[in-house]
C-alpha positions as CSV (number, residue, x, y, z in Angstrom):
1,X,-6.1,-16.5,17.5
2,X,-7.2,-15.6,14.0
3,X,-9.2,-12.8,15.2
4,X,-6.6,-10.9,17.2
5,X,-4.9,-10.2,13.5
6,X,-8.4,-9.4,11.5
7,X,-7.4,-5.5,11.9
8,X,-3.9,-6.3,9.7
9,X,-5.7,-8.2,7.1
10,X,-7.8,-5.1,6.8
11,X,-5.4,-2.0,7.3
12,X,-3.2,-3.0,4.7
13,X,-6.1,-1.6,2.2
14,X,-8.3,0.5,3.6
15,X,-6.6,3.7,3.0
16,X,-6.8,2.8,-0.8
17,X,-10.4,4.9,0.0
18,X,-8.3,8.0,0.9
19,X,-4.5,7.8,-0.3
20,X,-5.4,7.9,-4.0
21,X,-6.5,11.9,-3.8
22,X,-2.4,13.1,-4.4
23,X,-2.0,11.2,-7.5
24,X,-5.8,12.8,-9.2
25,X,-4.4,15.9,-7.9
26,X,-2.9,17.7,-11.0
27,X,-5.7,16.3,-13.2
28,X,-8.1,17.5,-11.1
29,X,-6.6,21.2,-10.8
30,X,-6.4,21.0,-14.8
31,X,-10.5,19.7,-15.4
32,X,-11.7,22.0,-12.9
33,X,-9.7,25.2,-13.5
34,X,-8.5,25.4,-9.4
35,X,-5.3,26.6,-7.9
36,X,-2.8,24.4,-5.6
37,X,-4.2,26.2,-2.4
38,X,-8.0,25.1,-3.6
39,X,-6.5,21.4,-4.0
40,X,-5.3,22.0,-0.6
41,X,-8.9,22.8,0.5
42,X,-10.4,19.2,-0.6
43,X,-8.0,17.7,0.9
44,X,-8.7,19.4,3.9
45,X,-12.2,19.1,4.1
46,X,-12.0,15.3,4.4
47,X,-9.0,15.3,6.7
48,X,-11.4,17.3,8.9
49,X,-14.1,15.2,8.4
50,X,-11.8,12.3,9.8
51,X,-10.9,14.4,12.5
52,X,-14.3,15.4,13.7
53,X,-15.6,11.3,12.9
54,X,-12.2,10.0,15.3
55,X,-13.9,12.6,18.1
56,X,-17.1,11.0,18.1
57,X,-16.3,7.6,16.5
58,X,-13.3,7.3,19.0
59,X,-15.9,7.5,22.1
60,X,-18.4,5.2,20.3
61,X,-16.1,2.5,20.3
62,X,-15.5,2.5,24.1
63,X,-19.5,1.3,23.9
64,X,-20.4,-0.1,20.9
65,X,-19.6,-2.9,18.9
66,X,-15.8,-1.6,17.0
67,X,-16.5,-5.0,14.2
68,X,-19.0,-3.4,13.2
69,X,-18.3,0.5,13.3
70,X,-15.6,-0.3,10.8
71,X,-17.9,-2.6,8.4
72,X,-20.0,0.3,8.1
73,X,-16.9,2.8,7.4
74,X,-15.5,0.7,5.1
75,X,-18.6,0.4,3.0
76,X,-19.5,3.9,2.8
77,X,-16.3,4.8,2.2
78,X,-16.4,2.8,-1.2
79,X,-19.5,4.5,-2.0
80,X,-17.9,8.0,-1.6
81,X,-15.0,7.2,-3.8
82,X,-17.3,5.8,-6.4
83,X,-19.5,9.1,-6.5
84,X,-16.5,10.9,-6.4
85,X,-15.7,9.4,-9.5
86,X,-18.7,10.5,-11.5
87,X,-18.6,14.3,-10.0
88,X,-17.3,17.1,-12.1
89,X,-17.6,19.9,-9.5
90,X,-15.0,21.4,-6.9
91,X,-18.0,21.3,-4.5
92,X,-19.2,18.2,-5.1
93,X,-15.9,16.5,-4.9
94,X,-15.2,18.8,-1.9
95,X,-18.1,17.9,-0.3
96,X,-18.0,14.0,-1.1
97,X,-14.5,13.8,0.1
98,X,-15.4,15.8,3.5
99,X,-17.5,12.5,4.2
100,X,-15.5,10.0,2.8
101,X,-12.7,11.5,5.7
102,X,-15.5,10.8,8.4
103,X,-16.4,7.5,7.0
104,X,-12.8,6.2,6.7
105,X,-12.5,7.8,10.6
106,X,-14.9,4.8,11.6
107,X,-11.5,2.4,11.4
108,X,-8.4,3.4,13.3
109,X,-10.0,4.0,16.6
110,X,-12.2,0.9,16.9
111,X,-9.1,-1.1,15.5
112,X,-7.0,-0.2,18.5
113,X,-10.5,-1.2,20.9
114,X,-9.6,-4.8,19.3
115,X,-5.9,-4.7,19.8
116,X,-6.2,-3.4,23.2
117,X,-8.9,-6.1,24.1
118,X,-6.6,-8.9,22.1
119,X,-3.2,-8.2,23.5
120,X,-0.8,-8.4,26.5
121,X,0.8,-4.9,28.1
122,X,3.8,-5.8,27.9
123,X,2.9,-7.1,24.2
124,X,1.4,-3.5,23.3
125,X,4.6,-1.8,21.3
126,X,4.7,-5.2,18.8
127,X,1.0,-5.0,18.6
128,X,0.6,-1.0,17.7
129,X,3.8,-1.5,15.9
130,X,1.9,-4.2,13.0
131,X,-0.9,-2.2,13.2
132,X,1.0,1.0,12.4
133,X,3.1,-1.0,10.0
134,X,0.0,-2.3,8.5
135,X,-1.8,1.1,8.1
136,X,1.6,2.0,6.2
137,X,1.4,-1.6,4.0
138,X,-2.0,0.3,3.2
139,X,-0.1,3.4,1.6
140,X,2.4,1.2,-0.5
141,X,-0.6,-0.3,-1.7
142,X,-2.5,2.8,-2.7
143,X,0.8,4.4,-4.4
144,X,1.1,1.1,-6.3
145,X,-2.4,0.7,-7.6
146,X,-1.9,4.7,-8.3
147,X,1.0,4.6,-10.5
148,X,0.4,1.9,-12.4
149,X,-2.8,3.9,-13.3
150,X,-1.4,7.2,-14.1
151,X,1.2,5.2,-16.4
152,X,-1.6,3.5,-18.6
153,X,-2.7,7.4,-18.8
154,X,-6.5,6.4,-17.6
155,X,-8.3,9.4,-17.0
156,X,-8.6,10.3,-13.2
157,X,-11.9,8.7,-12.1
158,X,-10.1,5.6,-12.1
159,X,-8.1,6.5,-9.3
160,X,-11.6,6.9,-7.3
161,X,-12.7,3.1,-8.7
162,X,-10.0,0.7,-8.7
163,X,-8.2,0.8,-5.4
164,X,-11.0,1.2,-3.8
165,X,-12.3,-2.6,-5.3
166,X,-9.7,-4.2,-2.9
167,X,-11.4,-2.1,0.0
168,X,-14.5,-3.6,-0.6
169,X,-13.3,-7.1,-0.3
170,X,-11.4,-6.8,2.7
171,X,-13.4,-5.3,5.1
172,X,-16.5,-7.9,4.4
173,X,-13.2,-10.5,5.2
174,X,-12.8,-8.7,8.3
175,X,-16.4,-8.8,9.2
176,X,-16.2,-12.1,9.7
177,X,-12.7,-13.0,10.8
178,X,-12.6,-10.9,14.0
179,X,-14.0,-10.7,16.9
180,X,-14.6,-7.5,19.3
181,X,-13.0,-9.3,22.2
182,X,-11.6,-12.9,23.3
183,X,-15.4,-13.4,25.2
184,X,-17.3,-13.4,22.0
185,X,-14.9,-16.7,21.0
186,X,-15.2,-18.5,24.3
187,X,-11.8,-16.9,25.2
188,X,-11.6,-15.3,29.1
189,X,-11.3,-11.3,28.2
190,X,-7.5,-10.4,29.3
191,X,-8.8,-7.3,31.0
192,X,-12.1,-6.9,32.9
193,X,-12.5,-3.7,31.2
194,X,-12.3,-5.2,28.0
195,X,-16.3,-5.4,27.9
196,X,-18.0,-3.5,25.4
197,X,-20.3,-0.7,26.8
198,X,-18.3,-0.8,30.8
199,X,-19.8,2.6,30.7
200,X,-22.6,4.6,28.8
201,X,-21.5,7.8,30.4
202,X,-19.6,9.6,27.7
203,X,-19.3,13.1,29.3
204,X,-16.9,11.3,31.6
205,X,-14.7,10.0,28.9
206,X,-13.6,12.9,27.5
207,X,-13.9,15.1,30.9
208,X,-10.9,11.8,31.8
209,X,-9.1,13.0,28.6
210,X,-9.3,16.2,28.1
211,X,-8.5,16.7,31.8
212,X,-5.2,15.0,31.6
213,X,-2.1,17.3,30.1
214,X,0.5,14.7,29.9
215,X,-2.3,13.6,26.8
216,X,-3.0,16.8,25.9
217,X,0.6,17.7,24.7
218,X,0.8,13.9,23.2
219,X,-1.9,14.9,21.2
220,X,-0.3,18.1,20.4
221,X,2.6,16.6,19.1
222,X,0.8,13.7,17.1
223,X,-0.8,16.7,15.7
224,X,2.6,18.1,14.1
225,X,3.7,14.6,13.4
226,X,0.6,14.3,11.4
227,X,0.6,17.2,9.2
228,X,4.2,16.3,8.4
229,X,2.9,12.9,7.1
230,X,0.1,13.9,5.0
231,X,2.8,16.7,3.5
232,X,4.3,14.1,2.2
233,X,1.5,11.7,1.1
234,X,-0.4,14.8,-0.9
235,X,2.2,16.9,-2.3
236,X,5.4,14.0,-2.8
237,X,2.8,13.1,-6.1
238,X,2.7,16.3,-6.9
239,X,6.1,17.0,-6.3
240,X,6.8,13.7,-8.5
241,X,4.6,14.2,-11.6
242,X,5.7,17.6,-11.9
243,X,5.2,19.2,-15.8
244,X,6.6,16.4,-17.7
245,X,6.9,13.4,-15.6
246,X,6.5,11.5,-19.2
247,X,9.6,12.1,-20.1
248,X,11.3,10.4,-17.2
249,X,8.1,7.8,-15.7
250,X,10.9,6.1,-13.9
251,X,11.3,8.7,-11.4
252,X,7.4,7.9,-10.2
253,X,9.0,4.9,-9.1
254,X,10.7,6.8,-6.6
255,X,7.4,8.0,-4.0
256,X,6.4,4.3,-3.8
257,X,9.9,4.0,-1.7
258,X,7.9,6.3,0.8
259,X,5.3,4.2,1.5
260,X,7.7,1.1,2.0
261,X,9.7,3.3,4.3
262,X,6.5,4.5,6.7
263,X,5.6,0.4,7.1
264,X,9.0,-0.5,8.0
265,X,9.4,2.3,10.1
266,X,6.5,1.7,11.7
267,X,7.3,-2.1,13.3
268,X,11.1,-0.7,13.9
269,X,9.7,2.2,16.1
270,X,8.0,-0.6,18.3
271,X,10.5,-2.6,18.9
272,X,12.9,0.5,19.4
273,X,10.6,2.0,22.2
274,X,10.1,-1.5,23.8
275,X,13.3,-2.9,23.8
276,X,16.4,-0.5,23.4
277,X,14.4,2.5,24.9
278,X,12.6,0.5,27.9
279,X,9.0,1.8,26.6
280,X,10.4,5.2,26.4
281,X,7.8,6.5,23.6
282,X,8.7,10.3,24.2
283,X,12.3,9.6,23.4
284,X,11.7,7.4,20.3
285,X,9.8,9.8,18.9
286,X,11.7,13.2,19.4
287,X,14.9,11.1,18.6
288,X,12.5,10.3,14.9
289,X,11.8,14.1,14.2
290,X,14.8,15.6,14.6
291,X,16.0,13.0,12.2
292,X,13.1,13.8,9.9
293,X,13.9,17.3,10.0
294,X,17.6,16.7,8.2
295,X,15.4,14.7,6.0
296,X,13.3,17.7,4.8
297,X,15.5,20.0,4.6
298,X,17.9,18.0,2.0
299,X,15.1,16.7,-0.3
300,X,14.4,20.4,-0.4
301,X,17.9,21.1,-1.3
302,X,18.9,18.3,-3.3
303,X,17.0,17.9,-7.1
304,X,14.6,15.7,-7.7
305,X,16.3,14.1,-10.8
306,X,18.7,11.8,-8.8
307,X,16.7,8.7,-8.9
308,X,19.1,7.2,-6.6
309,X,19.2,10.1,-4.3
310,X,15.6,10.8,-4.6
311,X,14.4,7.0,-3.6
312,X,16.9,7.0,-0.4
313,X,15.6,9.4,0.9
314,X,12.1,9.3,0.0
315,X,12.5,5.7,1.7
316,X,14.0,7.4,4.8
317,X,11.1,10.3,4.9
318,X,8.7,7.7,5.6
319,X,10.3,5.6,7.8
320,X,11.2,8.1,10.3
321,X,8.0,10.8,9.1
322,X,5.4,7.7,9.8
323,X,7.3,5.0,11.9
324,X,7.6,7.1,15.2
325,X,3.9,7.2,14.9
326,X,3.2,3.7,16.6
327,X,4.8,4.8,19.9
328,X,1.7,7.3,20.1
329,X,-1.0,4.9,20.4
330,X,0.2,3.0,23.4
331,X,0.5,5.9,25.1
332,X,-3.2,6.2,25.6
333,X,-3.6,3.2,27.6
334,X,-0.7,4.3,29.3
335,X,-1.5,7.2,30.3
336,X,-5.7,7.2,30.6
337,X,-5.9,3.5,31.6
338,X,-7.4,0.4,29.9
339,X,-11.3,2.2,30.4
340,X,-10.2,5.1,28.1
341,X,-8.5,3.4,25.2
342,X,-10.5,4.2,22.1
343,X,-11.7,7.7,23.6
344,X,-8.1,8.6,23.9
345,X,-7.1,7.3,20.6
346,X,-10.0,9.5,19.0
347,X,-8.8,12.7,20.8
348,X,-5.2,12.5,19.7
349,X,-6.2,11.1,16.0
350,X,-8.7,14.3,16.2
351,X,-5.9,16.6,16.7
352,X,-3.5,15.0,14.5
353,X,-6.1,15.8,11.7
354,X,-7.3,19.2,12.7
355,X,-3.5,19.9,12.3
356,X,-3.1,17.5,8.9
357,X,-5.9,19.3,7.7
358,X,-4.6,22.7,8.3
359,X,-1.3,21.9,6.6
360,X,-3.2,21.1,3.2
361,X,-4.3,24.5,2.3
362,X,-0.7,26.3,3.9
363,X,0.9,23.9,1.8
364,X,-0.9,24.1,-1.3
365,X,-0.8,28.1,-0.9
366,X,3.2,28.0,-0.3
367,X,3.4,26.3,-3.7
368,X,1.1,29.3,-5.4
369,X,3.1,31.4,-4.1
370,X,6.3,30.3,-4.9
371,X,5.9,28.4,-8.0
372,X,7.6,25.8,-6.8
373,X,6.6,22.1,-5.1
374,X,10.1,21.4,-3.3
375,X,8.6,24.0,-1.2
376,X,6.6,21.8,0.8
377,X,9.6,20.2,1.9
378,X,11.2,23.2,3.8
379,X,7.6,23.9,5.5
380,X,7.9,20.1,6.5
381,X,11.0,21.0,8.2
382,X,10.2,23.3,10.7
383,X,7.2,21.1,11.4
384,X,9.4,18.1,12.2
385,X,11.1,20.5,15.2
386,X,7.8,21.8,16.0
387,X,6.1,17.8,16.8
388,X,10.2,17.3,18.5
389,X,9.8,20.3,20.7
390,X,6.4,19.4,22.1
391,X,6.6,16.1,22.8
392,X,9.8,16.8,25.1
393,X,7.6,18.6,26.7
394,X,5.2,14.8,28.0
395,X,6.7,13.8,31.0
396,X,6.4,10.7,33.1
397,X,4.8,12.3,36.7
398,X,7.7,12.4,39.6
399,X,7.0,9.5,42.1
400,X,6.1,10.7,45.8
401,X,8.5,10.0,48.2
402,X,6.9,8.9,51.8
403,X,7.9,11.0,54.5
404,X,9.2,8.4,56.3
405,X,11.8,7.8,53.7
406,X,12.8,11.9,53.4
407,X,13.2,12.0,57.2
């Protein structure tokens, strides 16, 4: 059953292609003479590009073959970094980093096509749960490739080179270690809608999605959820290497606890909604920002020069920031049905990063304005409450009661 697990072989590197923009952040404002709220608009224009790539690419992958959507992705997405490398322009790296967003897009929903074709129902929370977990492995991987590259003081094209080597060598792994569904194996398909291409009518995908509110304010809330995240993943670097982070390179040390938190956080959210919360996603993950929000708002208050301090709760950011996110994803086949998955899956990633993106240049302009990057974190708070106020609002639809029964 090798190939129901090709997607966490993969995940646990593929975002070296995109996590690796925080920590060539500060170099990259100093060579090219750009303020924090220009930063924030590169960083935007590829989380839009992912968001407009999960809108199509998320519908694609209801028809066409996922395996080899994300071969593509990951190969182009290589290419991007490397040309990103060699440009010394805010358009060009803007505009390079805009596709690089779409190309990276042409993973996540296709990965959950797999999952959902590979795995049980009642198996669904554990399986999103690794492949959350694994997407967060992914981050811990980037951050550690990243510092251990700002400490040798290379100059910032190698932080658009390196990481993006162990990119290249998984996703031509994955190629050929999974499979799109248990069929192409000589396995019976779980589902009979697991078949690739069950319908080439794509207007009636989204019209299913789009149509259905309960989604719609799931979507809304992963959007919140999502700009909190990539708050952290952008500007904690920033945040970190600060004026003169060479006088104290320990405290780097600290943001990888971040990462390590989100994958944890990620398998524990699972097994929370499955087990202790009877599949009760909403709950797990209003329960996750409100707990995020305290989080925010006492990294904010406390300084930065606590190692101790600043690793517990960087550690804690990420696992309640990031972990509450893999009780999203089952709630597309939950709610649309098995037809839907990776349509659905693209709608809400689509929001999530039309909001993500958003937050970038907000964020980066807070920081001009204030002069100070512990900002961020306060902004971070009221978006926590924001992402716990909507999702309260995704209810479960009252059951009909026969009339019989009434009278």
């Amino acid at each position: 059953m090798a190939n129901a697990f090709g997607n966490y072989v993969l995940l646990p590197v593929f975002y070296t292609g995109r996590h690796n923009f925080g920590w060539a952040a500060k170099s990259l404002i100093a060579e090219l003479g750009i303020s924090y709220a220009q930063l924030g608009w590169i960083s935007f224009s590829m989380l839009m590009g992912y968001a407009i790539g999960q809108l199509i690419n998320g519908n694609l992958a209801d028809y066409f073959s996922s395996r080899k959507m994300i071969l593509a992705g990951g190969l182009l997405s290589v290419a991007a970094n490397i040309a990103i490398s060699f440009s010394h322009t805010y358009t060009m790296i803007l505009l390079l980093w805009c596709l690089n967003g779409y190309f990276q897009s042409l993973a996540w929903a296709p990965g959950t096509r797999i999952i959902s074709n590979w795995w049980r129902r009642e198996e669904r929370g554990k399986a999103f749960g690794l492949y959350t977990m694994a997407a967060g492995l992914s981050s811990v991987v980037t951050f550690l490739l990243s510092i251990l590259i700002v400490q040798q003081d290379a100059e910032w094209p190698s932080l658009f080179r390196i990481p993006v080597l162990f990119l290249l060598g998984a996703v031509l792994i994955f190629f050929f270690l999974t499979a799109d569904k248990p069929s192409d194996r000589g396995f019976a398909n779980l589902y009979q809608e697991s078949t690739i291409g069950h319908s080439s009518n794509w207007k009636e995908r989204y019209r299913v999605v789009f149509g259905n509110r309960r989604f719609m304010m799931a979507s809304l809330a992963m959007g919140f959820e999502s700009m909190a995240r990539y708050g952290l993943i952008v500007w904690v670097p920033v945040h970190y290497l600060g004026n003169n982070w060479k006088e104290n390179p320990h405290y780097l040390w600290a943001t990888l606890l971040m990462p390590i938190g989100m994958s944890l956080g990620a398998l524990t959210f699972g097994s929370i909604s499955d087990k202790l919360l009877k599949g009760n996603s909403v709950a797990a993950i209003r329960m996750g920002m409100l707990i995020s929000a305290v989080l925010a708002l006492l990294i904010f208050s406390l300084s930065v020069e606590n190692l101790i301090v600043s690793g517990s709760l960087m550690f804690l950011a990420g696992f309640f920031v990031y972990g509450l996110q893999s009780n999203f994803w089952p709630m597309s086949p939950e709610i649309l049905g098995e037809k839907y998955v990776a349509t659905g899956v693209g709608v809400m990633n689509t929001a999530a990063y039309i909001f993500a993106a958003l937050g970038e240049p907000l964020l980066g302009f807070i920081i001009d304005l204030t002069g100070n990057t512990s900002y961020v974190f306060l902004a971070i708070t009221v978006i926590c409450l924001l992402c716990a106020l909507t999702i309260s609002a995704v209810r479960k639809p009252r059951m009909k009661v026969p009339l019989s029964i009434v009278g």
